[in-house]
Structures are given as structure tokens and as C-alpha cells.
C-alpha positions in Angstrom: -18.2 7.8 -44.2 -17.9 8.6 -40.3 -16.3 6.1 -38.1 -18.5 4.5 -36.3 -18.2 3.4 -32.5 -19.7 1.4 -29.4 -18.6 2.2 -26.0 -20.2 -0.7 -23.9 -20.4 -0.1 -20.7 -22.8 -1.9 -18.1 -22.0 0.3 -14.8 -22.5 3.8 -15.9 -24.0 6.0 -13.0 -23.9 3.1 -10.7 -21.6 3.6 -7.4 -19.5 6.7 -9.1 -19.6 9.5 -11.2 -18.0 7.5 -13.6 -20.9 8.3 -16.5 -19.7 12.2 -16.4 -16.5 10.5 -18.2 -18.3 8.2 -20.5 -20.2 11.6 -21.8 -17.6 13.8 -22.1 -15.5 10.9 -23.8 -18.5 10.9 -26.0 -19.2 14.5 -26.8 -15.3 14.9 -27.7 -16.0 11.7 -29.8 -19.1 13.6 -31.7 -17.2 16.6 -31.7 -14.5 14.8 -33.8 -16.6 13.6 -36.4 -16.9 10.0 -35.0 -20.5 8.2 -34.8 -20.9 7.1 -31.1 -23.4 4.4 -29.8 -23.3 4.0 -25.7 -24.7 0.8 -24.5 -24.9 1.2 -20.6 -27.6 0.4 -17.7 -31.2 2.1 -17.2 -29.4 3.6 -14.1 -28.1 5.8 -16.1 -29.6 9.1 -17.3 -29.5 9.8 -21.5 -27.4 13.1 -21.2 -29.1 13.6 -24.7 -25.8 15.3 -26.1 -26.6 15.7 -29.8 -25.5 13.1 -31.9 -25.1 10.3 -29.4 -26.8 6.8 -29.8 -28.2 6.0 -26.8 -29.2 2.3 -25.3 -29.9 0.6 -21.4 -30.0 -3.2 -22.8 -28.1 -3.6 -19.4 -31.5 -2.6 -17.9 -31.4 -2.6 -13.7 -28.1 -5.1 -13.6 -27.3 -4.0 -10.1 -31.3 -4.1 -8.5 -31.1 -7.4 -7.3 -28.6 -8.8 -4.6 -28.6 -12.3 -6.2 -25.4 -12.8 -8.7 -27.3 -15.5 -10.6 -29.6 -12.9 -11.8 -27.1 -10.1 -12.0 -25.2 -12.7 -14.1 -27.6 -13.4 -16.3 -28.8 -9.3 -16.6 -25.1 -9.0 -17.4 -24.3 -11.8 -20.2 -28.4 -10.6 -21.6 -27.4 -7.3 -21.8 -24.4 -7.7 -23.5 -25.3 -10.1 -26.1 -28.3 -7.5 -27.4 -25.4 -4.4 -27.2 -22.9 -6.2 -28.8 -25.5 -7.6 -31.7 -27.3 -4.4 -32.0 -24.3 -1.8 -32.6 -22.8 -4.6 -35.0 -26.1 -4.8 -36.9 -26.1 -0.9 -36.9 -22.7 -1.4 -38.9 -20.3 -0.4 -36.2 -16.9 -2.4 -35.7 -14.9 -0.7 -33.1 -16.3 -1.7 -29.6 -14.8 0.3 -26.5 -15.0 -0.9 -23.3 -13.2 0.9 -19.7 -11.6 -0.9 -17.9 -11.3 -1.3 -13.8 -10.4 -4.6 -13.3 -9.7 -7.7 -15.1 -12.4 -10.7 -15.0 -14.1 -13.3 -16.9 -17.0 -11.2 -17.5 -14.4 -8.4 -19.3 -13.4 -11.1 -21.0 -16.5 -12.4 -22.4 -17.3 -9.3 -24.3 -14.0 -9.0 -25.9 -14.4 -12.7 -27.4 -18.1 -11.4 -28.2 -16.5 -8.8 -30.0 -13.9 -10.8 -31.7 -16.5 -13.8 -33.0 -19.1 -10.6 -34.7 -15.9 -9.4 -36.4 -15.2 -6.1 -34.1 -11.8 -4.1 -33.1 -11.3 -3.9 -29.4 -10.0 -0.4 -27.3 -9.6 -0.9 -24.3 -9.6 2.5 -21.8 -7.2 1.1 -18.8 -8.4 3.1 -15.5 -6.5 0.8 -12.7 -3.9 -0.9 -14.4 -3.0 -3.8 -11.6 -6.5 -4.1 -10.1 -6.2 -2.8 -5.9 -8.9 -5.8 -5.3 -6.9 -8.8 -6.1 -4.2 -8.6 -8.2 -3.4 -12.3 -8.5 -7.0 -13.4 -9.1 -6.9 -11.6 -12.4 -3.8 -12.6 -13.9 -5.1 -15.4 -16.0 -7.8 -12.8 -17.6 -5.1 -9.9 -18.1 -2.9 -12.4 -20.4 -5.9 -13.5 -22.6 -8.0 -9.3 -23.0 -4.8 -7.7 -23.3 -4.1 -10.3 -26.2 -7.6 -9.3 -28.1 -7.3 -5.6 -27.7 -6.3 -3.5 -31.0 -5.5 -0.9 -29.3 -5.1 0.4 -25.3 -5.6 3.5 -23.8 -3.7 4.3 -20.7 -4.3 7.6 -18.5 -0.8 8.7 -18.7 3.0 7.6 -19.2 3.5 6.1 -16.1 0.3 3.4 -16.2 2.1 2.9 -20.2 5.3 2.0 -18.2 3.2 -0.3 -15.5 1.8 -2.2 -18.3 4.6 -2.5 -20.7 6.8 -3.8 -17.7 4.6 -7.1 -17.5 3.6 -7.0 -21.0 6.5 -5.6 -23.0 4.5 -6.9 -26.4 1.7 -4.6 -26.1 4.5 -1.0 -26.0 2.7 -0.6 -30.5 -1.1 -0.9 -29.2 -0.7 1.8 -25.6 -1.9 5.7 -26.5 -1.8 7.8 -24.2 -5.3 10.0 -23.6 -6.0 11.8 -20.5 -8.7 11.4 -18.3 -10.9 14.8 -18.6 -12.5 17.3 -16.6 -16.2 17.6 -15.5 -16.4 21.0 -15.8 -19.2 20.2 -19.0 -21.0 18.2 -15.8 -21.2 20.4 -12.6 -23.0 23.3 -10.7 -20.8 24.9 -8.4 -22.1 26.5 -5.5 -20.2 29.8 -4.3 -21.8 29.9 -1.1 -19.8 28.1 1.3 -22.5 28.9 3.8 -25.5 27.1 2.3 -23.5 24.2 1.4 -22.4 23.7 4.7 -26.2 24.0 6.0 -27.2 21.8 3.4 -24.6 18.9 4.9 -25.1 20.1 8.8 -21.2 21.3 8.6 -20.1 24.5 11.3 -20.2 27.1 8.8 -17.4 28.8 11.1 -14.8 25.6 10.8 -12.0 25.0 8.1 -12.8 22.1 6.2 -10.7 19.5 4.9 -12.3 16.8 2.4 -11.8 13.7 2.0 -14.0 11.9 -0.7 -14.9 9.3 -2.9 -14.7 5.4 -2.7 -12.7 4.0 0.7 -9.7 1.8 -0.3 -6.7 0.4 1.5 -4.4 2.3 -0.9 -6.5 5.9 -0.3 -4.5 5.7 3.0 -7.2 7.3 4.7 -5.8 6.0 7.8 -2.7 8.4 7.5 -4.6 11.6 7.0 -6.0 10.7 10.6 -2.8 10.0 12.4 -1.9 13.3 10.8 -5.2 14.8 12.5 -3.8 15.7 16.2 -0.8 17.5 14.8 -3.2 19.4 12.3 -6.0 20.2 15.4 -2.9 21.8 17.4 -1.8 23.5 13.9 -5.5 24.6 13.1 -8.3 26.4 15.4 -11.5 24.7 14.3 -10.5 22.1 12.0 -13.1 19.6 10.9 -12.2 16.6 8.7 -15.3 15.5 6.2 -15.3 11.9 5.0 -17.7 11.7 2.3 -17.8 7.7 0.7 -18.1 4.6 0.6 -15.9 1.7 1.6 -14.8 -0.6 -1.2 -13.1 -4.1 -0.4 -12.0 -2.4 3.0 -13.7 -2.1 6.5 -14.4 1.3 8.0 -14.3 -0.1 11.7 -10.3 -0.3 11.0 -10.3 3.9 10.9 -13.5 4.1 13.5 -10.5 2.8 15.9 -7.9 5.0 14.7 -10.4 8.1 15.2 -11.6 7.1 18.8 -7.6 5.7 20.0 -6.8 9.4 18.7 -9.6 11.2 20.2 -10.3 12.8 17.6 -14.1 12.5 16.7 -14.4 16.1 17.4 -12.9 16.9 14.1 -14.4 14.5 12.1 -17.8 14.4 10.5 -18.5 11.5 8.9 -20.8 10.2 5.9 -19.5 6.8 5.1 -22.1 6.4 2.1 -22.2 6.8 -1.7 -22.6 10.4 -2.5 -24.9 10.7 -5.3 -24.0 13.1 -8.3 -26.4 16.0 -7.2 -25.4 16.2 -3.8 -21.2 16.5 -4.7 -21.2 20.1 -5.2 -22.7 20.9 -1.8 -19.3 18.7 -0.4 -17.1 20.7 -2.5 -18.5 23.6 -1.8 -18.8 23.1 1.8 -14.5 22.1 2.2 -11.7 24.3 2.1 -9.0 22.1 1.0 -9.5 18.4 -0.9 -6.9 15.4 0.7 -5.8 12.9 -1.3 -3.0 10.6 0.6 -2.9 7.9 -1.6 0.2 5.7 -1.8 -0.8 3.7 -5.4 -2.6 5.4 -8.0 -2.8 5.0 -11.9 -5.6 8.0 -12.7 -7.9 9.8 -10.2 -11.5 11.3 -11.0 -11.2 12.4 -7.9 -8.4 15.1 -8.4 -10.1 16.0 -11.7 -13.4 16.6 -9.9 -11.9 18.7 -7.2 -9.8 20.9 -9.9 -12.9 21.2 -11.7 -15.0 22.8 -8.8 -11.7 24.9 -8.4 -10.8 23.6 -5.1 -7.4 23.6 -3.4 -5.6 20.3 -3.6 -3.2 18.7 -0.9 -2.0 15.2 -3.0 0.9 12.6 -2.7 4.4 13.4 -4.7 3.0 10.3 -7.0 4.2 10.3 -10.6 0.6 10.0 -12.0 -0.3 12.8 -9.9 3.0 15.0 -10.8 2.0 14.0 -14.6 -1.4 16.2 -14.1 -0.6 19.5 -11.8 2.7 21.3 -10.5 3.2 21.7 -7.1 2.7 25.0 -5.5 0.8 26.1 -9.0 -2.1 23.8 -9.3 -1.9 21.7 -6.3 0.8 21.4 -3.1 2.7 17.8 -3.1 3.6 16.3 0.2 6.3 13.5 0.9 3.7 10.3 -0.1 3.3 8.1 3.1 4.9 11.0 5.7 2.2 12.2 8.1 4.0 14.7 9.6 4.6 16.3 6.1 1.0 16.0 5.5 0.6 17.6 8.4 3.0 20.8 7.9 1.5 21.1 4.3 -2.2 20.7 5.1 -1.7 23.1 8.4 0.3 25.9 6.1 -2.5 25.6 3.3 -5.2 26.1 6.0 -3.4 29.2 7.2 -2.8 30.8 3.9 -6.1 32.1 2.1 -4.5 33.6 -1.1 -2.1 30.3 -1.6 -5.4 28.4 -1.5 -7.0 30.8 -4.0 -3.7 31.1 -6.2 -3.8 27.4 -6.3 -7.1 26.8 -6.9 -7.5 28.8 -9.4 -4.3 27.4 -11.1 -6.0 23.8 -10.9 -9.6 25.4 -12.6 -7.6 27.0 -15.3 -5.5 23.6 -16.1 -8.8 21.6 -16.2 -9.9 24.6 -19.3 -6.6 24.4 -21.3 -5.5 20.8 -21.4 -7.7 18.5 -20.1 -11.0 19.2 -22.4 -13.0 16.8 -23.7 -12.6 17.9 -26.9 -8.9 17.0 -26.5 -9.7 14.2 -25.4 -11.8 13.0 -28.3 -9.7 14.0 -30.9 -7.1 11.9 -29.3 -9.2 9.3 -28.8 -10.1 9.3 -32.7 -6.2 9.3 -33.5 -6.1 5.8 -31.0 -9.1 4.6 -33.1 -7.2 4.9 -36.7 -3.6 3.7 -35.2 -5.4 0.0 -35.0 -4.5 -1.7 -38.7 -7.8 -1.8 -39.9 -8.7 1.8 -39.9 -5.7 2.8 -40.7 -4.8 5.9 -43.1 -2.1 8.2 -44.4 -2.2 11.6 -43.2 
């Protein structure tokens, strides 16, 4: 008999391209043998993979601004998933999580009281929002879970330092690629039409959600050094704020002077219109000080873009410098600079690199990897497990 699986989930496609994961986490899942059931919002588009149990009891969740309602779509929504896949026999429920809450924890002490394992998929380990909000919630879910998934070893080693009891339940399973999920468009020209971008400029992205620890504010104190460095640079900020306030890097662009060189689309990019953003940049930013896992990196390597990154340890864990991305010194902006300014002035590193990243995304980072991994986490937890 086929293990059988829920992986509840009420955002989905809202605010990210978070649902590309929950797919391909799904078609490795199928592709392992295991029976998968997603329960997500009506926001979300059925992928129709083959095989995959399909269900919106979220509904609309996040069309009304009121939290009473949203609260109430929320605990609805849950209550028929939860019931539904345990009436349709299944007893492992996944969830992903981004941050700790009450609302997390309600569905894990659903799951617990209809008889259900718990695996928990850990994306930020110490949430950036507020870390000491969530402490209370983070004792009691990480208490319930069978089993936790972490990204790679150093989120383990974050969570086993404040919660050395937990070391048996971790696995590690990488986050995948999206190359299962996106059109690439070659022409650099159209895609720069398409986002009113000077075709004739070298184009540096920066893109996804906005937060404090993205340190977008040092890649534009690194922009006057990079302008002298670069004729015709043009920096493209493609998202949308979270927890932070754009009007703190409005001031650093206009005390630089350097609105010039940046075009700016402080907004949510929806899925359709990312490749025309990848397309349209030469080179992909990330400056981040703190970061467990990043979709973003796996999105850029999977539309075969150059990558410019911080010498994190989750980073170093995914790509090698100078072979599938270039590492600068993590919070040095003249480094930044010197890297982003050589990478700019190099075609054939950019390509070497690039292609590097694309090939990396085909060889390790499958979802079929992925699901087969996944499946291994699933039969570690006591009550599934079997002798090999």
C-alpha cells in the first residue's frame, strides 16, 4: 500500500512563487511512489501533475482586509483539509514552515487530536519578523513534529543550538529548482521592452520580497563606486516590501544621487511576468547578511543567470564561487562593488558562471531528488518505519 500524504498549505501562489516548490515537492513525492493530497487556497492554480489530489478548502483567505474574516477563512479551511485527507485515510500531514504562530500551531494540535504524524519543512528557521514574539509557539510545534526538514546543514545547526532534543527528528532535503516551472526568454531585447528597461544598459537585479536583512541598502551605497566602475549601469528593483519601509532606501538613492541608475518596481511580481525580469538583467544581487534558504538564488540559477551573493554558509552550501556564482565579503560594499563591477566587465565569466549555476540546478537539485529524500524523512518517523 502507497504512503499516503497531506501537504496543507493555505498560502500557496499568494505574495510568492512559493507554489512552484509545493509542486515540484509534489511531483518528486508522486514520482516516489507516495500518494500526495495538497490542500491550499483557490489562489492557487491545480498544476494538474498526474497523480496529485488536489483541494482549495482555504478558498479566497487573503481577499478580504479584515483579519476576523481571514481568521475565520483560515481556522474553516483547515478544519475541512485536515478532516478530509484523514477521512481519505492519510496520516502524515506536511506543513512549510515561515514563521512560528498560533495559527501553525493550531493545525499541528489538529493533527495530533485526528491521530496524524507531523513534518514540518523549516524555510526561516528564527523568523526575520519578530523573533521573540514566536518563542512560546516554537517550544510547543517543534514538540509535536515527527519529523523536521531543514534546507541544509547549517539551518540543522541553528535549530539544534536552541533545541538540542530535536538533532533524531532534522533531515536534511534541499530546496529545488524551478526549472519544471519557467519559460525563459533569450531575447534580452523584448524583455527589456516588455519592462521599459534601456535595451543598451547593463542590468543588475535585485528581486523578490524587501527585508531588512536583504540589505538592499548596501547594494546602493555600493552604486556610485559601481556607476564610475560601469558605463550605463541601471539597477532594477523588482518587489515588494515586507515588515520594512521603502522610504528608508528612497533616501539613500536621492542622498546618493543616484536615481539615474535605478529603475524601480516596488510591487509583487506575479509568476508570468518573472521571466521578462530575468531575462531583461545581466547579473542577479543578493547582499543578504542572514539567510537560512533562498528561492531566490534557485530561481536565478534556474533561468541561468549570473549570480553576485554573500560568502554566507547557506549560500556556500548550494554553489562554488567563481563556478556557479562569485562570493563577495558579506556586509563590505566596496567588495560588492569590485565584484559586481569585474562581473559586469567580463562576458564569458558571466556565461561560464551562469551556465555552471543552470547545470547544478540539473544534477543535484531535482525534484525528483528531492522527493525521494523526502520519502526517506517520511519513513525515519517511528510509525512508518521499516528495515531496508
Amino acid at each position: 500500500m502507497k504512503l499516503k500524504v497531506a501537504i496543507i498549505d493555505h498560502l500557496g501562489a499568494h505574495g510568492s512563487s512559493h507554489h512552484f516548490y509545493l509542486f515540484g515537492q509534489a511531483s518528486g513525492l508522486i514520482n516516489s511512489d507516495v500518494n500526495v493530497s495538497l490542500y491550499t487556497n483557490s489562489q492557487t492554480i491545480d498544476p494538474l501533475l498526474e497523480g496529485l489530489n488536489f483541494f482549495t478548502f482555504y478558498g479566497d483567505i487573503f481577499s478580504s482586509k479584515n483579519k476576523f474574516i481571514s481568521a475565520f477563512k483560515y481556522f474553516k479551511g483547515s478544519l475541512m483539509s485536515h478532516f478530509h485527507a484523514r477521512f481519505s485515510g492519510i496520516k502524515v500531514f506536511h506543513y512549510h514552515i515561515f514563521g512560528f504562530s498560533i495559527l501553525v500551531l493550531f493545525n499541528m494540535m489538529l493533527a495530533k487530536i485526528i491521530g496524524g504524524k507531523i513534518v514540518l519543512t523549516i524555510h526561516d528557521v528564527r523568523s526575520f519578523a519578530n523573533i521573540n514574539s514566536s518563542k512560546i509557539y516554537t517550544k510547543f510545534i517543534y514538540a509535536l513534529a515527527n519529523s523536521v526538514l531543514t534546507h541544509n546543514v547549517f539551518s540543522k545547526n541553528e535549530i539544534i543550538k536552541h533545541h538540542q532534543n530535536l538533532e533524531s527528528k532534522i533531515s536534511i532535503v534541499p530546496h529545488g529548482n524551478y526549472l519544471p516551472f519557467i519559460k525563459y526568454n533569450t531575447d534580452q531585447f523584448s524583455a527589456r521592452k516588455k519592462i521599459n528597461i534601456d535595451p543598451n544598459s547593463k542590468v543588475i537585479l535585485f528581486f523578490g520580497m524587501i527585508k531588512k536583512v536583504k540589505r538592499l541598502d548596501l547594494l546602493l551605497e555600493a552604486m556610485p563606486e559601481i556607476i564610475k566602475g560601469c558605463d550605463k549601469v541601471n539597477l532594477l528593483i523588482a518587489g515588494k516590501p515586507w515588515k520594512d519601509d521603502f522610504s528608508t532606501y528612497q533616501k539613500i538613492i536621492n542622498d546618493l544621487k543616484i536615481h539615474d541608475n535605478c529603475t524601480l518596481h516596488i510591487k509583487f511580481i506575479k509568476s508570468e511576468d518573472l521571466k521578462h525580469y530575468y531575462s531583461a538583467s545581466d547579473l542577479i544581487i543578493l547582499p543578504y547578511n542572514k539567510i537560512y534558504q533562498s528561492g531566490v538564488l534557485m530561481m536565478s540559477l534556474s533561468f541561468c543567470k549570473a549570480v553576485v551573493l554573500s560568502d554566507l554558509e547557506a549560500f556556500k552550501e548550494v554553489v562554488e564561487d567563481k563556478k556557479s556564482a562569485l562570493f563577495f565579503s558579506s556586509g563590505d560594499k566596496n567588495n560588492l562593488a569590485e565584484v559586481i563591477i569585474g562581473a559586469l566587465k567580463d562576458n564569458d565569466l558571466r556565461e561560464k558562471i551562469s551556465e555552471g549555476g543552470l547545470d547544478l540546478m540539473k544534477q543535484k537539485f531535482s525534484w525528483n531528488e528531492i522527493g525521494s529524500l523526502t520519502k526517506d524523512a517520511y519513513y525515519k518517523m517511528n510509525y512508518f518505519y521499516k528495515k531496508k
